[in-house]
Each structure stands twice: as structure tokens, then as C-alpha cells.
N, C-alpha and C positions, 0 to 999 in steps of 0.2 A: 339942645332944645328941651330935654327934660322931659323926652318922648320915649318911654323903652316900649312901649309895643310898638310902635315905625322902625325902633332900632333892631328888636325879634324879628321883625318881616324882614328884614334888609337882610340879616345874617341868616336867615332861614332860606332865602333866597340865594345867597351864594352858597349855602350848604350841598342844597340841593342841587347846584351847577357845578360844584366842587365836594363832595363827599369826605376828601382826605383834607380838607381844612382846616388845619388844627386852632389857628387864630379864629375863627366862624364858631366852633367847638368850645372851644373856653369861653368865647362872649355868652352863647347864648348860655352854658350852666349858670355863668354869673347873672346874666339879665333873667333865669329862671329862680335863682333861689333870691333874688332883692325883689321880686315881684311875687313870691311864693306860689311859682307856676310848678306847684309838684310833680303833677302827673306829667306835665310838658314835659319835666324835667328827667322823671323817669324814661317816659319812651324816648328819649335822646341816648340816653347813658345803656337800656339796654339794646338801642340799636349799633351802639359803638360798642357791645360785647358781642351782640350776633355780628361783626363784620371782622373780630379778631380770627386769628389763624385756628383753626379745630386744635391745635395744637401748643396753643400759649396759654395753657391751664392758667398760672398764675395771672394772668391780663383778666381772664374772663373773673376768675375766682375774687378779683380785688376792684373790679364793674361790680358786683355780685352782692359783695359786701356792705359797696355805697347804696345802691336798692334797698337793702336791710335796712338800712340808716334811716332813709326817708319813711319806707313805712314806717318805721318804729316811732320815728323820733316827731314827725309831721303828720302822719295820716294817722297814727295808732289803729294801723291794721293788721295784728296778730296773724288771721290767717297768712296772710301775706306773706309775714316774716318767716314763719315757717315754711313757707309752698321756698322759699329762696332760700334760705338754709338748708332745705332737701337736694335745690336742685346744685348749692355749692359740694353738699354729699356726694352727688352724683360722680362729679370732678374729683371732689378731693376725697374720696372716702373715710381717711386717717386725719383728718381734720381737727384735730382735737380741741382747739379755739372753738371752732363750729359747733361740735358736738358738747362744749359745754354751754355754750348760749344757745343751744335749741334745748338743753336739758332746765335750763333754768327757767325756760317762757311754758314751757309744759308744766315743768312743777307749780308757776305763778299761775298757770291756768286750770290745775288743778286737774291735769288728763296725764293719770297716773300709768296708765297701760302704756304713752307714747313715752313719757319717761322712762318706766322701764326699760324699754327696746334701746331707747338710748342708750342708757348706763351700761346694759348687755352689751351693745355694741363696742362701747367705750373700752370695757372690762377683757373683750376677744382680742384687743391691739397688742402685740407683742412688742411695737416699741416701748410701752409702757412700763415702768417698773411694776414687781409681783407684789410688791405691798398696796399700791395705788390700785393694780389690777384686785386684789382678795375686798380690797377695802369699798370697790362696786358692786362685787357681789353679793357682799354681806349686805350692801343697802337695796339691791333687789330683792334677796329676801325677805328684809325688814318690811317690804311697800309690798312684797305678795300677802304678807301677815297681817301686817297694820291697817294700809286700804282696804285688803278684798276678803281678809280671813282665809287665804285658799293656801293653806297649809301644805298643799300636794304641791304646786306651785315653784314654792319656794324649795322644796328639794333640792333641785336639780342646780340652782344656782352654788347652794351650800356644797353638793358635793363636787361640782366642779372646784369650788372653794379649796376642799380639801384633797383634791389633786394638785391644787398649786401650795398649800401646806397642810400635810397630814398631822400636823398637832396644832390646829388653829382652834383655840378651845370654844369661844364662842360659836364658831359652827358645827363640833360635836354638841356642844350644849343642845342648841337647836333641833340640831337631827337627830337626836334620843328623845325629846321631847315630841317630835312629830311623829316620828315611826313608834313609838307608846302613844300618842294619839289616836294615829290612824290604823295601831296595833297592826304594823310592819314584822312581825317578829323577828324572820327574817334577815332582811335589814338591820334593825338592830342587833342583831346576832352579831354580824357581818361587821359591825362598828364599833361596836366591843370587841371585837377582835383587833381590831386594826388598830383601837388604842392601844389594845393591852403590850402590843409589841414596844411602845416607846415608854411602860412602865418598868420600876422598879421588879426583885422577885414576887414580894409579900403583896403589891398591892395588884401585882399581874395574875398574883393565886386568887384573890379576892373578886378580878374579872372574869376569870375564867366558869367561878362556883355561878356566877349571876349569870353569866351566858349559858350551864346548864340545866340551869333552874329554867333559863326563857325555854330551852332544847324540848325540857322535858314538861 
């Protein structure tokens, strides 16, 4: 009859007399997205994520995903997508898919502090390779420099950096530059040393005179 809202109440009615209905369940997402009943169609989807097992992560996690979808793609409710990408975080911590499309609605939104924490986040995964992990780091420092000017900041990222490669030269680059900045001396001491150890003799003599020139 070419009626889908009689044919929603019909299936909304045996839904609700049969909960585990899977044919009830599929009509009504199909009569929600050919009728563009979003939100209908949301609280459907996450009420079949609150009714999976506490323990079928992936069920909920891939409910979760389609949520995204609709905001994103239908409502263009940023918050939104975010508040659901936090709460798939929740589930899946190591999410890396996740964590890169919450990094990229942050940087399109231009809220550099939530990026950062991402990419931190991203950057502390140990399944990660150490090149992909240094190669986070380096861009939180760049976004503490770039963004905010807070050169203090962006330390700690760099030297984490150079715990995971002590001859990563663009982050001795950096961190001579800040600690002569913010006249670290100290520090820089401390990082001219730690170079000089993977120099040559002649040019390790030449770190050493500049580190007690800083000394003295």
C-alpha cells in the first residue's frame, strides 16, 4: 500500500512483543533510512547495543561505528561523533582506526589540545611500530610550538622521543634550541653529552669544549 509509517507501527509493535526479532529489526532500519527517520533509527541501533552481552566488545564496538556514520554523514553533529568515538575508546582503548578518525575531526575542528591527547595517546601504544610511534611525537611537539608557542610543552614529548631514538636529530635539533631558549643550561648540558657519546673523537672533543663553556 505504499504506507511505511502503518508498516513502522506494525513492526514497532511486534518489536516490542518480541524484542529478539531479527526480521522486525532489519525492516524497521530499512523503513528508517528510506524514510530518513535518523534519530528513529539511532535509538533502535543503540538500543540493540545496550541489549548485547557486557562482554561482546566487538558487537557493541561495530553498533557504535554505525552511530558515527549517521551523525556524521546525516545529522553533521560533530559533537556527537566525538561523544561515540570516546565512548568506542572506552571499549576498545587501542583502537587505532578510532583514534585516527577522532584525530582527524579534531584537527578539521581546529581543537588542537584534543588532538594532541590523541596523537599522545596513539604515540604510548606499544603495538605500534617505533618509527610511526617517534613520528607522533615529533607532531605533538610541532602543535605545542606551532599552535600555542609553549615551548616548555613540547619538551617532554621530544624527550620521550629520544628515549625511543637517541640520535633522532630533529629532536636534538629542537631540544637545544628550547633549553637555549628557555636557557635550560643544565639540560643542555645533559644533551650534549648524550650526543657526544654517538660522535666521532674530533668532533666529540669539540662537544665537550661547548659543554664547558655552558659549565662555566
Amino acid at each position: 500500500m505504499d504506507n511505511p509509517e502503518k508498516a513502522i507501527d506494525s513492526w514497532k509493535s511486534i518489536l516490542r512483543s518480541d524484542p529478539t526479532n531479527i526480521e522486525a529489526s532489519e525492516s524497521l532500519r530499512r523503513l528508517y533510512e528510506r524514510t530518513g527517520k535518523w534519530n528513529a533509527l539511532l535509538d533502535l541501533i543503540k538500543d540493540q547495543v545496550e541489549k548485547l552481552p557486557a562482554d561482546d566488545t566487538e558487537g557493541r564496538v561495530q553498533g557504535l561505528l554505525e552511530v558515527v556514520e549517521i551523525y556524521r554523514d546525516r545529522l553533521n553533529l560533530d559533537v556527537m561523533v566525538i561523544n561515540t568515538y570516546n565512548s568506542i575508546l572506552t571499549l576498545q582503548p587501542s583502537n587505532v582506526d578510532v583514534l585516527d578518525a577522532l584525530g582527524e575531526k579534531y584537527r578539521e575542528l581546529g581543537r588542537w589540545n584534543d588532538l594532541i591527547a590523541v596523537l599522545t595517546r596513539k604515540a604510548h601504544l606499544e603495538t605500534l611500530g617505533l618509527d610511526v610511534r617517534a613520528a607522533l611525537l615529533s607532531e605533538v611537539a610541532a602543535l605545542w610550538i606551532d599552535r600555542f608557542g609553549n615551548y616548555a610543552q613540547a619538551i617532554k614529548p621530544l624527550e620521550e622521543l629520544l628515549v625511543m631514538d637517541a640520535t633522532h636529530v630533529e629532536a636534538i635539533a629542537r631540544l637545544k634550541e628550547i633549553y637555549t631558549r628557555r636557557r635550560q643550561w643544565r639540560a643542555l648540558i645533559e644533551l650534549l653529552g648524550r650526543e657526544a657519546l654517538s660522535l666521532d673523537v674530533n668532533e666529540r672533543r669539540t662537544h665537550y669544549a661547548s659543554m664547558a663553556a655552558l659549565a662555566g
